[in-house]
PASEBA-1860 file (N, C-alpha, C; in nm, 3 decimals):
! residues 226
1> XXXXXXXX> 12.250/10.944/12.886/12.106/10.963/12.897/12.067/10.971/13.044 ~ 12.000/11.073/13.052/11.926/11.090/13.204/11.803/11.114/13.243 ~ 11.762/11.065/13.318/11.575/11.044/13.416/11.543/11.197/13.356 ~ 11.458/11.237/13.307/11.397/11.380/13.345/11.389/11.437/13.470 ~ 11.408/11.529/13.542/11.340/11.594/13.640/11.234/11.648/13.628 ~ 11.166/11.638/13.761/11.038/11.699/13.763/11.026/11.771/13.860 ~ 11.069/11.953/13.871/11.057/11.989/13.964/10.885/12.047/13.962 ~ 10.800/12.145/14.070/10.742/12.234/14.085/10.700/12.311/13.975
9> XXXXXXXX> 10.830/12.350/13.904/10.766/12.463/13.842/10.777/12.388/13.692 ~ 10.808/12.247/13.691/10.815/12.194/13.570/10.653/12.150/13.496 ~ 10.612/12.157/13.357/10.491/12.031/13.340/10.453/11.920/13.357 ~ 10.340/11.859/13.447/10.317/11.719/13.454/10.366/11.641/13.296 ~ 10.384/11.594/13.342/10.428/11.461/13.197/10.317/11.470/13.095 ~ 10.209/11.496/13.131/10.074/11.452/13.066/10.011/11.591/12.981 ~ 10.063/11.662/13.087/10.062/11.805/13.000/10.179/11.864/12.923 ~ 10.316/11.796/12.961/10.402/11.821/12.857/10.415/11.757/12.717
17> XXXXXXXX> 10.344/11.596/12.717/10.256/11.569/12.582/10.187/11.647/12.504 ~ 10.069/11.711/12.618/9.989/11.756/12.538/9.982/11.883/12.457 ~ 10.146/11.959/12.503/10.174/12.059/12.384/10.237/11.995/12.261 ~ 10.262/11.865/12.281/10.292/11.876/12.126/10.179/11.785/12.055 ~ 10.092/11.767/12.103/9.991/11.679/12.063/9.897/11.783/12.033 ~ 9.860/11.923/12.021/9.805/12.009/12.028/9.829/12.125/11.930 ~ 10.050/12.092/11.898/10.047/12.139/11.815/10.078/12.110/11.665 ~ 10.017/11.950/11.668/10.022/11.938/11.524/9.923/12.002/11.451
25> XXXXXXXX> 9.929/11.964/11.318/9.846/12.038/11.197/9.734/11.972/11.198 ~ 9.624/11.982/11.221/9.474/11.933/11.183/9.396/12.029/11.157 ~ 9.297/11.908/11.076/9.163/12.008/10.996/9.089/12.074/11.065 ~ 8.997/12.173/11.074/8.918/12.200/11.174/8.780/12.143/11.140 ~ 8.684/12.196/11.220/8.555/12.161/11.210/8.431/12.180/11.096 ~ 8.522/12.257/11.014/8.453/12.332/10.895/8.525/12.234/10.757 ~ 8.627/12.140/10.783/8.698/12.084/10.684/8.594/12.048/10.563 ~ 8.533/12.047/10.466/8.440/11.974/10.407/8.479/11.820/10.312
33> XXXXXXXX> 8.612/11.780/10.325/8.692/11.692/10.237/8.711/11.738/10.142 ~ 8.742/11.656/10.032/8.840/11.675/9.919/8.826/11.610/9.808 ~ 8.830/11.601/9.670/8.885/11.538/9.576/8.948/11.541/9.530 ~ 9.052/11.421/9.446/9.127/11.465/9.338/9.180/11.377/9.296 ~ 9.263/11.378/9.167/9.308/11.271/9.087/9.421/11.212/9.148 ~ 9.405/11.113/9.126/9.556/10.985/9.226/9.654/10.901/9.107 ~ 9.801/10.917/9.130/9.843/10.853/9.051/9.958/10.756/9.143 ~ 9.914/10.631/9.073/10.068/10.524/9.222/10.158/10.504/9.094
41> XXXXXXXX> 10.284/10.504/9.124/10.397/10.497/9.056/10.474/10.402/9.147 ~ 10.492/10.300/9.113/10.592/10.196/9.156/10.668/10.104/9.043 ~ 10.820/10.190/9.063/10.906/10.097/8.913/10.834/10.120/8.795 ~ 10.833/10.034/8.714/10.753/10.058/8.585/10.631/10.042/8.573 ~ 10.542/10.042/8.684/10.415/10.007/8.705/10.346/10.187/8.750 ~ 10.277/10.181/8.660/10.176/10.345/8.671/10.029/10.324/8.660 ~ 9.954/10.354/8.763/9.860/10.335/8.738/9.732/10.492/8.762 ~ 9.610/10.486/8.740/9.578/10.606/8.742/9.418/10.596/8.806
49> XXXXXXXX> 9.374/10.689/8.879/9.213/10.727/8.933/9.185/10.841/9.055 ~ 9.036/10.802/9.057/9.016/10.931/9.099/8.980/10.882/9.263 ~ 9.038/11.004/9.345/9.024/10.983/9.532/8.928/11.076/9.568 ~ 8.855/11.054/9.654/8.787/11.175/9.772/8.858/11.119/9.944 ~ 8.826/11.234/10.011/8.845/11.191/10.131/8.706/11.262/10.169 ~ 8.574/11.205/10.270/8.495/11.219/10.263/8.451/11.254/10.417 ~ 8.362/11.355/10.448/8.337/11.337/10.606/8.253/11.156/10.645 ~ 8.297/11.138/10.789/8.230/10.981/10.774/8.204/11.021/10.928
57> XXXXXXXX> 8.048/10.965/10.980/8.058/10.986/11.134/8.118/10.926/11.220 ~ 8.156/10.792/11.181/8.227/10.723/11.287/8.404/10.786/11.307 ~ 8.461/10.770/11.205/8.609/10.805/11.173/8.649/10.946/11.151 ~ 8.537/11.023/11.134/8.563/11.169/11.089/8.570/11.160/10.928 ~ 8.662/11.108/10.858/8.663/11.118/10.757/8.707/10.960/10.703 ~ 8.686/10.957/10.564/8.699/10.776/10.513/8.736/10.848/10.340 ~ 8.825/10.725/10.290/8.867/10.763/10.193/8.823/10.712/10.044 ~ 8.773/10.729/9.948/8.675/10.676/9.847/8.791/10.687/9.727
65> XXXXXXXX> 8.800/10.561/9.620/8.928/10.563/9.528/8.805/10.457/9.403 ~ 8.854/10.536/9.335/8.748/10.486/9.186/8.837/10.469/9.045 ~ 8.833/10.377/8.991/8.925/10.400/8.874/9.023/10.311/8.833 ~ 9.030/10.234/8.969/9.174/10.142/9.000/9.127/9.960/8.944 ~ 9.179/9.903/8.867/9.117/9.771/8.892/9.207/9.700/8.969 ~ 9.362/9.706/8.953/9.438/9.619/9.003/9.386/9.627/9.164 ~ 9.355/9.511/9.232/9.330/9.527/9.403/9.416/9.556/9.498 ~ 9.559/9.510/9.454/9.628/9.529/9.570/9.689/9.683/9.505
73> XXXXXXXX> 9.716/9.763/9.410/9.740/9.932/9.419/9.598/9.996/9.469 ~ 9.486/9.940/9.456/9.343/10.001/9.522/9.358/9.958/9.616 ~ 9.431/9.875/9.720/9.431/9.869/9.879/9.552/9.987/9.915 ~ 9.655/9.967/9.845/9.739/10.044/9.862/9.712/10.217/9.887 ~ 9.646/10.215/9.755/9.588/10.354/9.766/9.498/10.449/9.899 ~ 9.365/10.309/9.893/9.271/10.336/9.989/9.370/10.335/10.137 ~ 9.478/10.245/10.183/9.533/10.244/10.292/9.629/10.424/10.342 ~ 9.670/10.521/10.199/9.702/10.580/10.241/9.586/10.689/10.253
81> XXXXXXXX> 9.488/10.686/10.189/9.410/10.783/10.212/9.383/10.735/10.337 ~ 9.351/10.663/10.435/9.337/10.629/10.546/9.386/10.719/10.651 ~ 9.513/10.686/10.610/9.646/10.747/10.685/9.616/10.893/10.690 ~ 9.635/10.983/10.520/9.555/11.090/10.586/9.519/11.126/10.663 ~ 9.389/11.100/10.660/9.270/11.102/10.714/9.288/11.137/10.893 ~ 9.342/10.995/10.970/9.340/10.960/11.078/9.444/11.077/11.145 ~ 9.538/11.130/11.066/9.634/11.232/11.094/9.544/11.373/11.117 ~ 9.497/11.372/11.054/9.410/11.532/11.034/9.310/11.542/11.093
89> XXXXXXXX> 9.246/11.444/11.173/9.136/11.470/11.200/9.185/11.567/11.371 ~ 9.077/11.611/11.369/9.129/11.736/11.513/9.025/11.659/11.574 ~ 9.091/11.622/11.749/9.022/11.528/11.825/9.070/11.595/11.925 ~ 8.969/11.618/12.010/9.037/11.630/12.164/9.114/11.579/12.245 ~ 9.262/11.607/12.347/9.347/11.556/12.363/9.306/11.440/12.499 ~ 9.208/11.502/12.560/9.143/11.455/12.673/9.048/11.309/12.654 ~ 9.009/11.330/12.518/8.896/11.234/12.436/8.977/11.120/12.413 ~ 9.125/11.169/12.341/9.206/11.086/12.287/9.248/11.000/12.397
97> XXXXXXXX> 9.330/11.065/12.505/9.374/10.987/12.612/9.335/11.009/12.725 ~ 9.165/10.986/12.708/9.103/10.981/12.839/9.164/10.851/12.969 ~ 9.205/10.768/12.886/9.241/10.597/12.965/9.396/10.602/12.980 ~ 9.467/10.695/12.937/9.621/10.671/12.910/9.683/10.746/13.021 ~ 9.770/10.707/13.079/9.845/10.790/13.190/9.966/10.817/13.161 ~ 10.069/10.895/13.181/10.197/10.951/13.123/10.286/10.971/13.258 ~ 10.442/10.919/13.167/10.569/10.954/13.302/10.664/10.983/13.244 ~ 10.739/11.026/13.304/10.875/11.089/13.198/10.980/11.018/13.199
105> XXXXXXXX> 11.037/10.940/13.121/11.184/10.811/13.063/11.246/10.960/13.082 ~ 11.347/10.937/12.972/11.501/10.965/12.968/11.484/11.094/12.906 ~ 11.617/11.168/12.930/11.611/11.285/12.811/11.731/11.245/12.717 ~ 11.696/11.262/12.551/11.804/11.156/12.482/11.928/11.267/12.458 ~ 12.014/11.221/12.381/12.152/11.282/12.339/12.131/11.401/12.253 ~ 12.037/11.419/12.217/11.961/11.485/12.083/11.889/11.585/12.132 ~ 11.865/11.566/12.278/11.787/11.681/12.401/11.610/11.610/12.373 ~ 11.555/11.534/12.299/11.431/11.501/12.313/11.396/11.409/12.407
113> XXXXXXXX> 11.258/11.440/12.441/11.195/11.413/12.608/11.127/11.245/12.585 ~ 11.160/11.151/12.653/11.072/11.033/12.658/10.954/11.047/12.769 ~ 10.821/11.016/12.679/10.748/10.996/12.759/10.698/10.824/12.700 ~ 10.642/10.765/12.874/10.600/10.648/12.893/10.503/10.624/12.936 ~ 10.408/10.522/12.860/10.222/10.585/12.899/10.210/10.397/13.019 ~ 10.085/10.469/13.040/10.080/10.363/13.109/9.889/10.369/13.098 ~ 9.808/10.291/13.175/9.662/10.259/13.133/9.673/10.189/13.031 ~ 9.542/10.237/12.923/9.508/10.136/12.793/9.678/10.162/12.712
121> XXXXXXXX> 9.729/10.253/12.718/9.776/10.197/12.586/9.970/10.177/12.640 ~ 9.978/10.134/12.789/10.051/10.059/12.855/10.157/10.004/12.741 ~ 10.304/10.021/12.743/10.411/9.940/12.660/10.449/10.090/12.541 ~ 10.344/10.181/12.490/10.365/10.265/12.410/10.487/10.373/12.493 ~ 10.544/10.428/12.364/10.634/10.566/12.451/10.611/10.630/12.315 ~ 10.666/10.737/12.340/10.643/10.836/12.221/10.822/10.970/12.275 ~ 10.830/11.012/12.229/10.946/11.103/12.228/10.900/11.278/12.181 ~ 10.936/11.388/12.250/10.928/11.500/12.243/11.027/11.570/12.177
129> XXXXXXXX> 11.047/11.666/12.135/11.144/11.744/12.079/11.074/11.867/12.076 ~ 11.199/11.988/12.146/11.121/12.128/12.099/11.180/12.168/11.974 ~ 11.142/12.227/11.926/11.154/12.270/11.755/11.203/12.424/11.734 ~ 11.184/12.446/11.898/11.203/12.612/11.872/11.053/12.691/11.866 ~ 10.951/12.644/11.770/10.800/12.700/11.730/10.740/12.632/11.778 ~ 10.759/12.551/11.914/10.644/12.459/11.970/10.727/12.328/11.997 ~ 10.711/12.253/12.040/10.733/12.092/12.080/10.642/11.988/11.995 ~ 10.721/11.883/11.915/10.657/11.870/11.836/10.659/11.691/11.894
137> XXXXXXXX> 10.610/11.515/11.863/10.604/11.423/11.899/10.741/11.425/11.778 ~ 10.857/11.309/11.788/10.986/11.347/11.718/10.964/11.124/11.681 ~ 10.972/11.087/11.787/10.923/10.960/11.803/10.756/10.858/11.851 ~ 10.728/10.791/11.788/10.644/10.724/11.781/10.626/10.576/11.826 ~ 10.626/10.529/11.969/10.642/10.382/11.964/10.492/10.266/12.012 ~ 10.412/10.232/11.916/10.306/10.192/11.948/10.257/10.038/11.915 ~ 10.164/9.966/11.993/10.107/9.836/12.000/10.003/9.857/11.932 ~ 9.971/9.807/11.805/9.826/9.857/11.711/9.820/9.694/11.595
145> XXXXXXXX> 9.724/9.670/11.668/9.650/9.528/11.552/9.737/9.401/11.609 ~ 9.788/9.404/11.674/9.910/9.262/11.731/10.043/9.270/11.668 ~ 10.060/9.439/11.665/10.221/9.448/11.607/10.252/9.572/11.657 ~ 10.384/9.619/11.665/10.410/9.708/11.732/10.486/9.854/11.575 ~ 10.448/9.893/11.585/10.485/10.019/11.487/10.604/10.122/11.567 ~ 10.719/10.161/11.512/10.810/10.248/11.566/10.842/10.379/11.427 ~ 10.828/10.492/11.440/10.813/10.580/11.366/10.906/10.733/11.431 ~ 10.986/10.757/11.326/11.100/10.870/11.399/11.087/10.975/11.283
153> XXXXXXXX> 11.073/11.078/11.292/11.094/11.197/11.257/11.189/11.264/11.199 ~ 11.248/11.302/11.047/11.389/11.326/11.095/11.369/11.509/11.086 ~ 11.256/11.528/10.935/11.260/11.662/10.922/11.072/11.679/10.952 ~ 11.043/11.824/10.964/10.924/11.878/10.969/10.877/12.031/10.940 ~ 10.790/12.049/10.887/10.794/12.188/10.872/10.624/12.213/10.909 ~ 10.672/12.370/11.033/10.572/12.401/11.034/10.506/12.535/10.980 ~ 10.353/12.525/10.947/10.248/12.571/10.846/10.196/12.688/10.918 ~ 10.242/12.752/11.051/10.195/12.830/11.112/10.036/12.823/11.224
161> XXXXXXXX> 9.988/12.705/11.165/9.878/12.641/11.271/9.932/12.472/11.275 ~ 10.056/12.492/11.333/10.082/12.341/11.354/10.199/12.268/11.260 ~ 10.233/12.165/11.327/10.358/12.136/11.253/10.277/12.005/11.127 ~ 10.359/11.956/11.047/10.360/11.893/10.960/10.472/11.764/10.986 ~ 10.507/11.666/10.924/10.588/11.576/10.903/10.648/11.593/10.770 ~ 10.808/11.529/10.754/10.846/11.539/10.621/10.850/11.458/10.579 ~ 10.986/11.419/10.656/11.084/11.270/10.629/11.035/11.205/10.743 ~ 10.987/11.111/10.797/11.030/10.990/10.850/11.027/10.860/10.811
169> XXXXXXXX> 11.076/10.770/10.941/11.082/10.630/10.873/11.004/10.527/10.990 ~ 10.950/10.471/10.921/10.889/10.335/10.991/10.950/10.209/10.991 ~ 10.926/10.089/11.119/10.950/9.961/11.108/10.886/9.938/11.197 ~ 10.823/9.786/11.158/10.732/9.687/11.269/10.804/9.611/11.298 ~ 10.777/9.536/11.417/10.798/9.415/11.490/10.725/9.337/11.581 ~ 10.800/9.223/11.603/10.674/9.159/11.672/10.683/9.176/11.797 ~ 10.562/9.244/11.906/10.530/9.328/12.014/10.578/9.194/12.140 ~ 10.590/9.042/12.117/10.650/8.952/12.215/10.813/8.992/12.223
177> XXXXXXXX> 10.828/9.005/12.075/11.007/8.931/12.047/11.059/9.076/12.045 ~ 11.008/9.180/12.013/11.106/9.288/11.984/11.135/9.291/11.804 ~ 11.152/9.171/11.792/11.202/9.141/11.653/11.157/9.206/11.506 ~ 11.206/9.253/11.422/11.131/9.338/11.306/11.072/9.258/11.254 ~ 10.971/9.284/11.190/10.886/9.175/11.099/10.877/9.248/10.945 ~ 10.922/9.400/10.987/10.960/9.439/10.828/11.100/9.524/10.838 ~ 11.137/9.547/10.694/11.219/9.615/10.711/11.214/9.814/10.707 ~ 11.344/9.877/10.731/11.286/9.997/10.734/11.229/10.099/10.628
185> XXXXXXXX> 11.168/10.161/10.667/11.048/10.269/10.495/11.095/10.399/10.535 ~ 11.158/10.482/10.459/11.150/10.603/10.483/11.024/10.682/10.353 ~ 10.982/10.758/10.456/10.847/10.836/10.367/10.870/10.944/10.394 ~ 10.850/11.043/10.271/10.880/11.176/10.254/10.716/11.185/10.204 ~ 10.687/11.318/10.233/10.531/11.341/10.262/10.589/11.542/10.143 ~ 10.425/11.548/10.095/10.463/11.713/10.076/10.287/11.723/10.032 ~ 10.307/11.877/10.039/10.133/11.940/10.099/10.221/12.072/10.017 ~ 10.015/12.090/10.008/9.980/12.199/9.877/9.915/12.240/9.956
193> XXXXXXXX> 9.880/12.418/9.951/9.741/12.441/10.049/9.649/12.484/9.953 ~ 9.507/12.439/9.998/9.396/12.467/9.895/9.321/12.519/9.970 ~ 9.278/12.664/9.921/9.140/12.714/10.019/9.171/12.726/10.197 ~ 9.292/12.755/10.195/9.311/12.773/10.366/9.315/12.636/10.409 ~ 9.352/12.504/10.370/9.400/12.418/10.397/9.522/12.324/10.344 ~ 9.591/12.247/10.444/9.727/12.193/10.378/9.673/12.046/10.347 ~ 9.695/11.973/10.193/9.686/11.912/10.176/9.797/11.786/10.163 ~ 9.771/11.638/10.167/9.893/11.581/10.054/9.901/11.630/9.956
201> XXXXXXXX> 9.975/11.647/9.860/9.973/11.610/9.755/10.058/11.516/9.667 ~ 10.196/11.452/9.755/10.275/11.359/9.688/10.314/11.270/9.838 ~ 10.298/11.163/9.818/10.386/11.106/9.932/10.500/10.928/9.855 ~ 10.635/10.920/9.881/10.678/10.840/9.877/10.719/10.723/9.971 ~ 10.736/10.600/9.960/10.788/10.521/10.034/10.851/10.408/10.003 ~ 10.985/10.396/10.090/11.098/10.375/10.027/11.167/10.327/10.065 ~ 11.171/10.124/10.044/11.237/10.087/10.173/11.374/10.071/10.175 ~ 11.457/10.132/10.293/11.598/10.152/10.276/11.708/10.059/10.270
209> XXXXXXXX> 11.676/9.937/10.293/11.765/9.836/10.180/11.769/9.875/10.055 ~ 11.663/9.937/9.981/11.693/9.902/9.819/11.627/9.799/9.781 ~ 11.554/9.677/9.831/11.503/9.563/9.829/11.392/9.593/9.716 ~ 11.344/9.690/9.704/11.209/9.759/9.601/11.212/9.876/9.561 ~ 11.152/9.919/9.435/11.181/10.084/9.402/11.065/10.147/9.502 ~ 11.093/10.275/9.483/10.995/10.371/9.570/10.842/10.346/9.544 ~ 10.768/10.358/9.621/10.608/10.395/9.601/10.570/10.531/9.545 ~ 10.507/10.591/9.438/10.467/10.755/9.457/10.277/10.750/9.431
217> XXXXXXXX> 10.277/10.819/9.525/10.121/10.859/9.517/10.110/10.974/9.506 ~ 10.057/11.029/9.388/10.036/11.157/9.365/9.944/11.222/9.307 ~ 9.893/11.329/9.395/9.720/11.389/9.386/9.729/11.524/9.335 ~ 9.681/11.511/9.289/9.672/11.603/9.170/9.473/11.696/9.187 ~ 9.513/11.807/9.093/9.387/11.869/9.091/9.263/11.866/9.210 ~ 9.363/11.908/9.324/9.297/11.899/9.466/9.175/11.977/9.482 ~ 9.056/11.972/9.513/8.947/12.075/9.518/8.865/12.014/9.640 ~ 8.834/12.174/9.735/8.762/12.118/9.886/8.639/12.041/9.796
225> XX> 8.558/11.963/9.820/8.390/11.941/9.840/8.317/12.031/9.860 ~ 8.201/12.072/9.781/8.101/12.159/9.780/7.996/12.134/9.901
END
């Protein structure tokens, strides 16, 4: 593994982020949200109701789940419509990391670029990869709520306005110790397009011990909002 160079005719660090932060997949400004039917499948447990994802002014969009009594598959649920949500929303890159400053770590074995932020969100790195159709974020390493989230990429496909995620996998730990506080999830994600947009429509998660069967959330009868 070796330092990046940075010659002259190379991109500042901050702008070599910001092509791949630019070229993920988000909604545009015309998005109107969504409804549709939600089903969680975990082991022998099936349960069934109905989702919107809704415009919201503060967040851009917020996710509405009706139908569910059990609380913790209605947190479950509402937590991934969240997720959604926070992915798709199209934000300016400047808006986003007005406070964040960027430097270039290592280049890995794999040829993807480390970048290392520094300002507010100081301790984060994130990882680059070109894809061939753009440079896409490949790694994810972030300080969020008093825990640290690490998120890797393995497959992705892109939709022609931006890339998508397939496969990756997550694990937390604790942001003093290093130490995991969970174990690892691989999530496989897949999108339907409705009306000139890419939706979820199934996502699993799946933690790779074997310790639990898979999660499936699956949306069904997708239709924009009138």
């Amino acid at each position: 593994m070796t330092a990046v160079q940075t010659p002259a005719t190379q991109l500042e660090a901050k702008d070599f982020f910001r092509t791949a932060y630019e070229n993920r997949y988000t909604w545009d400004e015309n998005f109107p949200g969504y409804s549709a039917d939600v089903t969680y499948k975990c082991g022998d447990a099936e349960f069934h109701g109905q989702a919107k994802v809704v415009p919201d002014p503060r967040m851009g969009f917020a996710g509405e789940v009706n139908g569910i009594e059990d609380e913790a598959v209605l947190k479950a649920v509402q937590g991934q419509l969240w997720e959604i949500a926070v992915h798709r929303v199209r934000r300016p890159f400047e808006k986003t990391h007005a406070n964040n400053s960027f430097s270039y770590g290592e280049t890995k074995a794999n040829g993807a670029v480390e970048l290392l932020m520094g300002g507010k969100a100081e301790g984060d790195r994130y990882e680059v990869t070109d894809k061939g159709q753009g440079n896409e974020v490949t790694l994810v390493h972030r300080h969020m709520h008093g825990t640290v989230v690490t998120i890797h990429t393995q497959s992705s496909h892109d939709t022609g306005e931006g890339y998508l995620s397939h496969e990756y996998d997550s694990v937390y730990a604790d942001p003093k110790t290093g130490e995991p506080t969970s174990g690892v999830s691989l999530f496989v994600d897949e999108y339907e397009k409705v009306e000139g947009y890419h939706i979820l429509n199934r996502r699993s998660i799946a933690p790779q011990d074997g310790s639990a069967p898979a999660a499936e959330f699956i949306f069904t009868h997708i239709e924009l909002l009138k």
